[in-house]
C-alpha positions, 0 to 999 in steps of 0.5 A: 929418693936416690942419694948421690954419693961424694965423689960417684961417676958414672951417673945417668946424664939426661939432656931436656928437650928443647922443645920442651920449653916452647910450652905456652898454656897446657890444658890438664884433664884430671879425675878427682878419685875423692869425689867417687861414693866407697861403700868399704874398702877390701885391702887396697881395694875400695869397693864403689858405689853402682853407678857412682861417678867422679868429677872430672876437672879441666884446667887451662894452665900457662907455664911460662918456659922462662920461669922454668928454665930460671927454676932448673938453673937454680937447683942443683949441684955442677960435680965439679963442686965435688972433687978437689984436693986437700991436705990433711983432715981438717983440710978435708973438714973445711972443704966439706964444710965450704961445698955443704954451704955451696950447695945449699944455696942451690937446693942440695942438703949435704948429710954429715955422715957418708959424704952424701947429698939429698933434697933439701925439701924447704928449699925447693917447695919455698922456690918460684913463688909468683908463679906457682901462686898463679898456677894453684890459683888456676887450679883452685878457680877450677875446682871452685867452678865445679861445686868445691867449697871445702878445705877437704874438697879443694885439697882433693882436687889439687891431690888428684891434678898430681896424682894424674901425672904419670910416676917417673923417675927423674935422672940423678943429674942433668946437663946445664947449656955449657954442658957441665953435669949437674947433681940433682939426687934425683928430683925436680923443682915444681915448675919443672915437674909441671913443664914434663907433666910426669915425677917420682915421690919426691918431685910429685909431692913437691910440687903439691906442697907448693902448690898448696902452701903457696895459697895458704890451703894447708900445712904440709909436711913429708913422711920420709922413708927409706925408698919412699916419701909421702905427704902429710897436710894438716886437716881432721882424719875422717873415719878410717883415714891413715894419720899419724900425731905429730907434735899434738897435730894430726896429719892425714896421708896423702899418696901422691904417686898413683891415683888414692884417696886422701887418707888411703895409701898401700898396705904395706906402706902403712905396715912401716908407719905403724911400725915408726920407719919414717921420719917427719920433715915439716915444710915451713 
């Protein structure tokens, strides 16, 4: 999860392609690894049933070009915000304090130590509701076609249709129409992680929490660490499953970078939850 610094130059500019946003409906094709039969797992290596097979998921969706052009606009911080003149030290208290509101209205928490910005996680999964809404319910009725009845089940489908997105950082910052760079700290809103069809950690697993949450599926929350983030739904652990107890509830692991089951994620990514190197960011 990359921070940008107060004050940093020379950061990656990306300009999206235009071409991106004559998008109208996009199929999506997706296997859902929880559906596969595991007789035991070896390390990270789940040993499969012969002959077991998984469900594969076809989903048409319309992303309106529109909706995400309105969802980028709104997030993110334009650098300009971040340099300025001041006086004194209160002067410079003040002017932090004045941009740390700033950018909270676009998506950009401002840490009070270090002059740093990261994602505020509640903000970009509470954004573009009506049209993410529309979207998992897509989903949902595809997964619904296939035979998917449960919670369990319904949240697999929607971790896999994430899962199947290629993992790719985002750049720190992007250039708006008037050709001002815009601060970022590397993630995109979901709308936007849908249009690109690829996302790191953070993006990805924003994208799943409001797809989820925006139907009512399942509480979400993020384990955050120090180069990672994971999420967190609310469910019962089945056996073997890697939780953690928060506040008297239970919270299943969900990796959603690569393709794993729900309540599986690396080893050594484990080895730092059991150890407490993460904090818990619950999504409201």
């Amino acid at each position: 999860m990359p921070r940008i610094n107060l004050l940093i130059i020379g950061l990656t500019v990306s300009v999206l392609n235009s071409t991106l946003f004559a998008l109208s409906y996009t199929t999506f094709i997706w296997n859902d690894i929880n559906t596969r039969e595991v007789v035991r797992w070896e390390g990270d290596t789940a040993v499969v049933k012969q002959g077991s097979v998984m469900q594969e998921l076809v989903c048409k969706i319309k992303i309106d070009p529109d909706e995400v052009k309105r969802a980028m606009d709104s997030f993110g911080v334009p650098k300009s915000w971040t340099t300025f003149t001041y006086t004194d030290e209160k002067d410079l208290a003040q002017k932090q304090k004045q941009l740390q509101i700033k950018a909270q209205e676009h998506g950009i928490s401002m840490l009070q130590k270090g002059n740093q910005f990261t994602v505020d996680y509640n903000w970009v999964t509470s954004q573009n509701k009506q049209a993410l809404t529309k979207i998992a319910k897509r989903i949902r009725s595809t997964a619904r076609r296939n035979g998917y009845r449960s919670k369990r089940e319904l949240i697999g489908a929607f971790t896999s249709f994430v899962q199947s997105m290629p993992y790719k950082v985002p750049p720190d910052s992007r250039i708006n129409n008037e050709g001002e760079q815009i601060l970022t700290a590397g993630a995109m809103m979901p709308l936007d992680t849908l249009a690109h069809g690829w996302g790191d950690c953070d993006s990805k697993s924003m994208l799943f929490a409001a797809l989820v949450q925006n139907i009512g599926l399942v509480d979400v929350s993020f384990i955050v660490m120090e180069e990672h983030l994971f999420a967190a739904v609310q469910i019962r652990p089945e056996q073997n499953e890697r939780a953690i107890r928060y506040k008297n509830k239970d919270w299943v692991l969900i990796e959603l970078t690569d393709s794993w089951p729900i309540g599986r994620i690396p080893t050594d990514r484990q080895n730092a939850v059991n150890v407490g190197n993460y904090k818990v960011v619950e999504l409201r």
